[in-house]
PDB file of N, CA, C and O in Angstrom, chain B, residues numbered from 101:
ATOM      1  N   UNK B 101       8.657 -11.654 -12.261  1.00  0.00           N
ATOM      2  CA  UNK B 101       9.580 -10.717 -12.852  1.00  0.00           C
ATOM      3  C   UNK B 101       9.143  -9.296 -12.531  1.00  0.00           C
ATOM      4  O   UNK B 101       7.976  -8.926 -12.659  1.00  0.00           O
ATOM      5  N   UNK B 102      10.298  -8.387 -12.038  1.00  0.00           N
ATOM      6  CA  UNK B 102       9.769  -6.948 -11.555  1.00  0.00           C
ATOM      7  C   UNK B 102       9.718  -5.895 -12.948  1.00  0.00           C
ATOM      8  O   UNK B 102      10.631  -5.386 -13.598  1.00  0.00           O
ATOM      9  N   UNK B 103       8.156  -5.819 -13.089  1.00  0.00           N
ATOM     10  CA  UNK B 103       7.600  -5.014 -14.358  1.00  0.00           C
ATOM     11  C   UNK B 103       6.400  -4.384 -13.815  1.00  0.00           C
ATOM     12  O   UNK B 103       5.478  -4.775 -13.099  1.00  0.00           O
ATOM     13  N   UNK B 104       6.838  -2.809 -14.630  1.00  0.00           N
ATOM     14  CA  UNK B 104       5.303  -2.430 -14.458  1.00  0.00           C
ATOM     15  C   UNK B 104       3.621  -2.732 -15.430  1.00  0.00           C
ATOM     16  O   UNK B 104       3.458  -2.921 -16.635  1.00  0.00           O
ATOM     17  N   UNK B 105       3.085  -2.698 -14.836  1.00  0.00           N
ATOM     18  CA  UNK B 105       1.700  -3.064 -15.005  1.00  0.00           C
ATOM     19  C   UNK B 105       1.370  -1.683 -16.158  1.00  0.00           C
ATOM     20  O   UNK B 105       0.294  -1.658 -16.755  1.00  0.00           O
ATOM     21  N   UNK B 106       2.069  -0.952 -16.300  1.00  0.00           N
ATOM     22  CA  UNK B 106       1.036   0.289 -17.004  1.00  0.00           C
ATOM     23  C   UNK B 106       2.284   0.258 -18.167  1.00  0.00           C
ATOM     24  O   UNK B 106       1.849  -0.050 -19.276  1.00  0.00           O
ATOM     25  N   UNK B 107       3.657   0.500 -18.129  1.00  0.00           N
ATOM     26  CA  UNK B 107       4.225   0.773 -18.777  1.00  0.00           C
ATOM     27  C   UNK B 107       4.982  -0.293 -19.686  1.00  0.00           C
ATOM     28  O   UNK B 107       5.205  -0.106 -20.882  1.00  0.00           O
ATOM     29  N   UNK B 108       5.372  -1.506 -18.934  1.00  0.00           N
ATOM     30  CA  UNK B 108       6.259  -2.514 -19.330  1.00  0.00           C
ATOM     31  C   UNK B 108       7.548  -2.591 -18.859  1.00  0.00           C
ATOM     32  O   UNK B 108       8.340  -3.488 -19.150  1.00  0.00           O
ATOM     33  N   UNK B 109       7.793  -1.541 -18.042  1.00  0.00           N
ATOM     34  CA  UNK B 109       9.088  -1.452 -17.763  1.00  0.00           C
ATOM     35  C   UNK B 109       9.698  -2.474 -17.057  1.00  0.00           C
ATOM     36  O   UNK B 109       9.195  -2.970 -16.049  1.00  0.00           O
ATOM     37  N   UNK B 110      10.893  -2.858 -17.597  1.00  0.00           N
ATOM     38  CA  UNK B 110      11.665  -4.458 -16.246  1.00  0.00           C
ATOM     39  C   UNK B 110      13.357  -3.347 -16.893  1.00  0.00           C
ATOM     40  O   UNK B 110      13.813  -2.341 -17.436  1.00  0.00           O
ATOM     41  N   UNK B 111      13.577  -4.662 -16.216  1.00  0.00           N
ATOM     42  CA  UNK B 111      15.235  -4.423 -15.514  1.00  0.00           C
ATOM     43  C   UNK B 111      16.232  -4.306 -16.859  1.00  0.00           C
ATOM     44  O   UNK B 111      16.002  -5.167 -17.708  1.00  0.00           O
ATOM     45  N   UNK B 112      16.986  -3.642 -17.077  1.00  0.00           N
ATOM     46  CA  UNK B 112      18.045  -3.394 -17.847  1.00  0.00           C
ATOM     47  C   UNK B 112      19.198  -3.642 -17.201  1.00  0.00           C
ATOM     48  O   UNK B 112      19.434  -3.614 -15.993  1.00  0.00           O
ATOM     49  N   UNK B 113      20.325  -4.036 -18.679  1.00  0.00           N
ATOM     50  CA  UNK B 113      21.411  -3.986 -18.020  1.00  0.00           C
ATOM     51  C   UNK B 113      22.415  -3.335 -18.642  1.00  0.00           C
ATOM     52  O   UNK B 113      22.329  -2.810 -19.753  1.00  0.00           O
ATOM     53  N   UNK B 114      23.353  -3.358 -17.957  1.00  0.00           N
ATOM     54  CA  UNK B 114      24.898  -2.249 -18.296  1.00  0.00           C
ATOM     55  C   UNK B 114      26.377  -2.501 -17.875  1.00  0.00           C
ATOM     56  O   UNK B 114      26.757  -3.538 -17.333  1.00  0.00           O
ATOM     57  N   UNK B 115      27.227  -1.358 -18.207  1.00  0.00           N
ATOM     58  CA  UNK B 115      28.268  -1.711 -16.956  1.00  0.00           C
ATOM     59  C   UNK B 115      28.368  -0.479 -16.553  1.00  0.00           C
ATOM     60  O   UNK B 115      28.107   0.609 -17.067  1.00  0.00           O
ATOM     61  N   UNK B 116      29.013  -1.006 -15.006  1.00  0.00           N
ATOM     62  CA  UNK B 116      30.041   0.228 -14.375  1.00  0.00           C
ATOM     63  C   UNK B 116      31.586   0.357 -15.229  1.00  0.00           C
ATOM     64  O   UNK B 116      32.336  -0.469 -15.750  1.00  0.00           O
ATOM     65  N   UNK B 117      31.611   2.125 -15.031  1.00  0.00           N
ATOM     66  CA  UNK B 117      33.087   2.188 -15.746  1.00  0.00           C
ATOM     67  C   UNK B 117      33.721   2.439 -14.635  1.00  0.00           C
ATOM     68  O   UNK B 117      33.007   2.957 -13.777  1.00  0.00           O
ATOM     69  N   UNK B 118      34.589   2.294 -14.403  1.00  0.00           N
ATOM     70  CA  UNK B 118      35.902   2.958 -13.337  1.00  0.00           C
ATOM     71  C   UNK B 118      36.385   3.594 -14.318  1.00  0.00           C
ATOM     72  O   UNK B 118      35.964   3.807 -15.455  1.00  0.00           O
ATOM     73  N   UNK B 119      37.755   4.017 -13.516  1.00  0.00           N
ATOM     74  CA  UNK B 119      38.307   5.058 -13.717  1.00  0.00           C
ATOM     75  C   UNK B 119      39.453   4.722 -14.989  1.00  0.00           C
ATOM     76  O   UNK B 119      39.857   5.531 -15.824  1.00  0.00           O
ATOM     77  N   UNK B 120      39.839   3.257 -14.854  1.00  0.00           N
ATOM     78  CA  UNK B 120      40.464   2.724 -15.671  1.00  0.00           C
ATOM     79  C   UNK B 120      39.845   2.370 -17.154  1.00  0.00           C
ATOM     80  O   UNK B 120      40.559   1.903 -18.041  1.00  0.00           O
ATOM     81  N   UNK B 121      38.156   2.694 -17.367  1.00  0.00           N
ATOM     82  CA  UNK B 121      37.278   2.155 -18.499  1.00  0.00           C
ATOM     83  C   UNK B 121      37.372   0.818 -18.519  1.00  0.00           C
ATOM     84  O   UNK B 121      37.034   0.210 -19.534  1.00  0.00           O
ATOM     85  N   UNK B 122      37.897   0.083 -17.280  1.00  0.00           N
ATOM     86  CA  UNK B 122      37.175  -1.384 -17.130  1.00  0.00           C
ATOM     87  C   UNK B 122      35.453  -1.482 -17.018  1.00  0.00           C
ATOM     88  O   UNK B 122      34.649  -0.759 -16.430  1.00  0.00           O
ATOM     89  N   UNK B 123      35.290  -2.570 -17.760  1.00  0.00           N
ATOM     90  CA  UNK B 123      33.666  -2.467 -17.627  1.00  0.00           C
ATOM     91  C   UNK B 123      33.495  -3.874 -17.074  1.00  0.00           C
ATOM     92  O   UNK B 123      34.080  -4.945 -17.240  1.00  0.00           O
ATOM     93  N   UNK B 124      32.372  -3.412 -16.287  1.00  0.00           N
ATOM     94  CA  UNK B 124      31.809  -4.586 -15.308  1.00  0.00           C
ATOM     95  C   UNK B 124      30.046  -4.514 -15.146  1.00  0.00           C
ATOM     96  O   UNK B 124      29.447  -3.439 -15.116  1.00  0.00           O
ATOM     97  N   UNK B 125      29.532  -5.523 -15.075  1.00  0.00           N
ATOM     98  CA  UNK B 125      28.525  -5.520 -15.614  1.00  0.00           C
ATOM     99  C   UNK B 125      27.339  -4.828 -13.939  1.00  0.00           C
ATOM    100  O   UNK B 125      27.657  -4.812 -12.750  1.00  0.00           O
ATOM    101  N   UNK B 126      26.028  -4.372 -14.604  1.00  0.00           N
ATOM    102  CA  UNK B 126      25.643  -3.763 -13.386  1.00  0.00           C
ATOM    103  C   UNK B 126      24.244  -4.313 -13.645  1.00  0.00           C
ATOM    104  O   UNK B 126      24.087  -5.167 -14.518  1.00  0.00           O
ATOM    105  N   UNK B 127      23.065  -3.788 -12.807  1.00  0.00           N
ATOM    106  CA  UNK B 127      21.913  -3.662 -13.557  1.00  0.00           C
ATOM    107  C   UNK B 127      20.775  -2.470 -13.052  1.00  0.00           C
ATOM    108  O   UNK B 127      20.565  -2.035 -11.920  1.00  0.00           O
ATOM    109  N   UNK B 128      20.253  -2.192 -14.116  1.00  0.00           N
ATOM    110  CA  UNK B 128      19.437  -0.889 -13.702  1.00  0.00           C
ATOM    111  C   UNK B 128      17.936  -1.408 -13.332  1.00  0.00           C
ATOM    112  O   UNK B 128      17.216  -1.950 -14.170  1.00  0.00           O
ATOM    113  N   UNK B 129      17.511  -1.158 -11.854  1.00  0.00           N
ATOM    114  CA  UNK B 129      15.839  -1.565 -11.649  1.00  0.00           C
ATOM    115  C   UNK B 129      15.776  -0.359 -11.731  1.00  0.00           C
ATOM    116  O   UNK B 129      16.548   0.594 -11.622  1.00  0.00           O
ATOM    117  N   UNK B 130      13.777  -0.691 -12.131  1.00  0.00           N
ATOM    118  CA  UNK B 130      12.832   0.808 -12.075  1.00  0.00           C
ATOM    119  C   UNK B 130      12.195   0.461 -10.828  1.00  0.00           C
ATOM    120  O   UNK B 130      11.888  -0.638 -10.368  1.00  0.00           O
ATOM    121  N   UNK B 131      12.046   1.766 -10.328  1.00  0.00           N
ATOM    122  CA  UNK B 131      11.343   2.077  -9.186  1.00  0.00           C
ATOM    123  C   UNK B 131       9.942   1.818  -9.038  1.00  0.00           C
ATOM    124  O   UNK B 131       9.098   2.714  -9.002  1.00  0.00           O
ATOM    125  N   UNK B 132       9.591   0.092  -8.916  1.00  0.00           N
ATOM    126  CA  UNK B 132       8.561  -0.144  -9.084  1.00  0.00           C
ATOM    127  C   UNK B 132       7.637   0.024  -7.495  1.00  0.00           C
ATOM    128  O   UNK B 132       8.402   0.196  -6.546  1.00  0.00           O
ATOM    129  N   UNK B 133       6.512   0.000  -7.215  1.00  0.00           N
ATOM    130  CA  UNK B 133       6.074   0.459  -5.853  1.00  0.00           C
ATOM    131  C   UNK B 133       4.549  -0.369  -6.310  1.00  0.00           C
ATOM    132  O   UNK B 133       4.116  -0.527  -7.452  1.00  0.00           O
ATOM    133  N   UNK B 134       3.997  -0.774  -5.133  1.00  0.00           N
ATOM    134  CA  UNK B 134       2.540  -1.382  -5.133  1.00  0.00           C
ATOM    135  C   UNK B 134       1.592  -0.089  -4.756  1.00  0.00           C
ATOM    136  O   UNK B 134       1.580   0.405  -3.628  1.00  0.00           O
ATOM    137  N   UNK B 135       0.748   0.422  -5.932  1.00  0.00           N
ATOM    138  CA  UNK B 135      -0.342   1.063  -5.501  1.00  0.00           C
ATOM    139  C   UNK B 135      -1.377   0.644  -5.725  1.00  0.00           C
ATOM    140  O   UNK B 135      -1.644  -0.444  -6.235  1.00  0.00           O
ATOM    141  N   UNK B 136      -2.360   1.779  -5.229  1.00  0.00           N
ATOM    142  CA  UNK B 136      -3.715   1.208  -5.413  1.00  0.00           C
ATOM    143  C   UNK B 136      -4.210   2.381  -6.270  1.00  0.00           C
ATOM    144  O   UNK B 136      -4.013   3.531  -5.877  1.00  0.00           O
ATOM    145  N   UNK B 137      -4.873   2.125  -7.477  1.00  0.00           N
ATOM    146  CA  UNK B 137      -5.720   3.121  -8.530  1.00  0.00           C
ATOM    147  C   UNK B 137      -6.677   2.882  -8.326  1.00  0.00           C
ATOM    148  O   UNK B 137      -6.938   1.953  -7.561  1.00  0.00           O
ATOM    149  N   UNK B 138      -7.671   3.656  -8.954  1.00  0.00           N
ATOM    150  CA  UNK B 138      -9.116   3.617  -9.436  1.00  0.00           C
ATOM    151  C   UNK B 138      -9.119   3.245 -11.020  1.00  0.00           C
ATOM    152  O   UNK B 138      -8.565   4.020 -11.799  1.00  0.00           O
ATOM    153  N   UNK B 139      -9.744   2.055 -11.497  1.00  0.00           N
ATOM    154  CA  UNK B 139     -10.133   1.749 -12.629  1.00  0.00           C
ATOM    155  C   UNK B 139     -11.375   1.462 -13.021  1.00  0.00           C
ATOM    156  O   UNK B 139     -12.126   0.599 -12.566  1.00  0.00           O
ATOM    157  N   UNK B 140     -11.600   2.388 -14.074  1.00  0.00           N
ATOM    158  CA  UNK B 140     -13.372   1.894 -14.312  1.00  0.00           C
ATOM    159  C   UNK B 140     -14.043   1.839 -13.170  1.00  0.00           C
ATOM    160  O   UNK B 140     -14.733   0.905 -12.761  1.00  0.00           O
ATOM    161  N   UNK B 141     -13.753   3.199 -12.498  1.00  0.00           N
ATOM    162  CA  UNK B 141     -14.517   3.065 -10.779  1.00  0.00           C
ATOM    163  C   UNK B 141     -13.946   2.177 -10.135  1.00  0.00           C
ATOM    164  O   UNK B 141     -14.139   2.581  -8.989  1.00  0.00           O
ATOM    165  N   UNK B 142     -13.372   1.244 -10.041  1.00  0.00           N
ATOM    166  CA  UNK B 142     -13.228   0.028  -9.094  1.00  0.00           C
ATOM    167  C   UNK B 142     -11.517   0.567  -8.327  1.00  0.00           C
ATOM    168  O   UNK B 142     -11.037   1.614  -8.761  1.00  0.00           O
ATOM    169  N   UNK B 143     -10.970   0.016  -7.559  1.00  0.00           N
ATOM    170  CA  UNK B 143      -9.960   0.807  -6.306  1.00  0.00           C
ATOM    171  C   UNK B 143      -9.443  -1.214  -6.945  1.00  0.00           C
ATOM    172  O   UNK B 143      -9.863  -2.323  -6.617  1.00  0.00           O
ATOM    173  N   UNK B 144      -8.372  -0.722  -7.944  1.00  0.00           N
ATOM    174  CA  UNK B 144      -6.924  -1.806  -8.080  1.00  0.00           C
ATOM    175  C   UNK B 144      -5.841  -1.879  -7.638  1.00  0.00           C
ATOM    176  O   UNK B 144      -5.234  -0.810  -7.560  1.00  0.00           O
ATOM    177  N   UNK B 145      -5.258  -2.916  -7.249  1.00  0.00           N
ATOM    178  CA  UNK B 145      -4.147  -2.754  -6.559  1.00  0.00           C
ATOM    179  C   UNK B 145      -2.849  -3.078  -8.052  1.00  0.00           C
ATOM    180  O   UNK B 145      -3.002  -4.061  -8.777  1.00  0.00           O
ATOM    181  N   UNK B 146      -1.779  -2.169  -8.247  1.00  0.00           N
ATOM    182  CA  UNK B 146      -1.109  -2.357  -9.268  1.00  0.00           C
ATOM    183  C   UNK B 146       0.425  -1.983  -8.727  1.00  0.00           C
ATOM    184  O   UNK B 146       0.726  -1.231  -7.799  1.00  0.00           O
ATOM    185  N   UNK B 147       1.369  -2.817  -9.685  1.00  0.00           N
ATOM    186  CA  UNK B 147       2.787  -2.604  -9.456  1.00  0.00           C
ATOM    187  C   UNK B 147       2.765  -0.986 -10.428  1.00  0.00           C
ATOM    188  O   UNK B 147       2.349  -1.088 -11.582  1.00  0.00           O
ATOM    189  N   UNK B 148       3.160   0.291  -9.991  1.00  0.00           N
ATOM    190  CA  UNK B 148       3.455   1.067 -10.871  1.00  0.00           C
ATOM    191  C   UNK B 148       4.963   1.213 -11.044  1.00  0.00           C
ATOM    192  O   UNK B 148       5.548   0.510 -10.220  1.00  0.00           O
ATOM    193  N   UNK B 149       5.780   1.887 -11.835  1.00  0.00           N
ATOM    194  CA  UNK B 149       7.179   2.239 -11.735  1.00  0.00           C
ATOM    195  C   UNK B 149       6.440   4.065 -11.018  1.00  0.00           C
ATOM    196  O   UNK B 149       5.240   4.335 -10.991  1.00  0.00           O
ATOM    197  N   UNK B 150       7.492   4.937 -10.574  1.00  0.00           N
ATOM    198  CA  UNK B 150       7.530   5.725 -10.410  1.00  0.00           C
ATOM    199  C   UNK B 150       7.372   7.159 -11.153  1.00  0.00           C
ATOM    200  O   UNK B 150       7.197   8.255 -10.620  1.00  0.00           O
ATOM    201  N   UNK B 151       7.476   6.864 -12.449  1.00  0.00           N
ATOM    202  CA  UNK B 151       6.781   7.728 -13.698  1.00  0.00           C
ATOM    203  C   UNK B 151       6.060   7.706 -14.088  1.00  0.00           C
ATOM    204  O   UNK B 151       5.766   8.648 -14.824  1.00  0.00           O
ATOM    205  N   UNK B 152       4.912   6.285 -13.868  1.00  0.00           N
ATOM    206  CA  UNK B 152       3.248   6.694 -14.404  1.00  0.00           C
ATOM    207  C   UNK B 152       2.975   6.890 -13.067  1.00  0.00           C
ATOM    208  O   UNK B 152       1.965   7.585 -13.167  1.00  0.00           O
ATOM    209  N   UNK B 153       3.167   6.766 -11.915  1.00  0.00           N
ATOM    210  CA  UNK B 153       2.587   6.909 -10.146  1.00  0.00           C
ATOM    211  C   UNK B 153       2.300   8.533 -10.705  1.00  0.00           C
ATOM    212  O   UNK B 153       1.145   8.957 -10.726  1.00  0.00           O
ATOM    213  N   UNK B 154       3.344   9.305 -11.107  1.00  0.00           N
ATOM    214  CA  UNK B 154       3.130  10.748 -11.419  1.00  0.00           C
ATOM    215  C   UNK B 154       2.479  10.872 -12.635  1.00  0.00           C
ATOM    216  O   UNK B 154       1.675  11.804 -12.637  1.00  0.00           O
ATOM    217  N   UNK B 155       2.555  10.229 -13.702  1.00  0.00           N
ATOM    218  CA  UNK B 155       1.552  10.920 -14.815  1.00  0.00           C
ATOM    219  C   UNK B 155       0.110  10.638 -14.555  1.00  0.00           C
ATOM    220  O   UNK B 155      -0.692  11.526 -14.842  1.00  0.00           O
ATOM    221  N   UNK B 156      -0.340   9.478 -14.031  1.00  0.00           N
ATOM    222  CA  UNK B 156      -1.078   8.780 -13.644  1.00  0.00           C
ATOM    223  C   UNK B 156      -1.624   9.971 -12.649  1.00  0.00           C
ATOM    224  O   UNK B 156      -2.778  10.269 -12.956  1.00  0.00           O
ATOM    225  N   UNK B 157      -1.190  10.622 -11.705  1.00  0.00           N
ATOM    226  CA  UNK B 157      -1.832  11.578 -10.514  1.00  0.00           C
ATOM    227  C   UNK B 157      -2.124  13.332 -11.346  1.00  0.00           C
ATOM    228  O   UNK B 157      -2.760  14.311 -10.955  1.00  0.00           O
ATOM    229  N   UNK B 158      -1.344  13.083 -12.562  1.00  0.00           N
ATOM    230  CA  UNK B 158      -1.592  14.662 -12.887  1.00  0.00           C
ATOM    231  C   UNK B 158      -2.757  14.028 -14.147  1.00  0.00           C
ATOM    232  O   UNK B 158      -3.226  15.053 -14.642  1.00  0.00           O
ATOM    233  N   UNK B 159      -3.195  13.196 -14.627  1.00  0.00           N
ATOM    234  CA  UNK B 159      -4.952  13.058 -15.404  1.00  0.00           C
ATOM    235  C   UNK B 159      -5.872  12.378 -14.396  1.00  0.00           C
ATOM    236  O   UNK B 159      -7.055  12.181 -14.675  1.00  0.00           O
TER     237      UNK B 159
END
């Protein structure tokens, strides 16, 4: 299942509206990406989403 490792984040869902306010169902992924951190000294390889990749680089 596509989740991040730091945050919890997985897939949501929704609809598309047209123009008519027909609703149809959609789904929202997070921008998950494979990096590699430093933990406790050690170089991990982790699924991040794209919002701890950045909080994560500014501490």
């Amino acid at each position: 299942m596509a989740k991040c490792d730091h945050c919890g984040k997985i897939t949501t869902f929704g609809h598309n509206r047209s123009f008519s306010l027909r609703a149809t169902n959609r789904v929202f992924r997070p921008n998950l990406q494979k990096v590699t951190i430093i933990k406790d000294g050690r170089k991990v390889k982790a699924i991040l989403c794209a919002k701890c990749i950045r909080t994560l680089g500014k501490s």
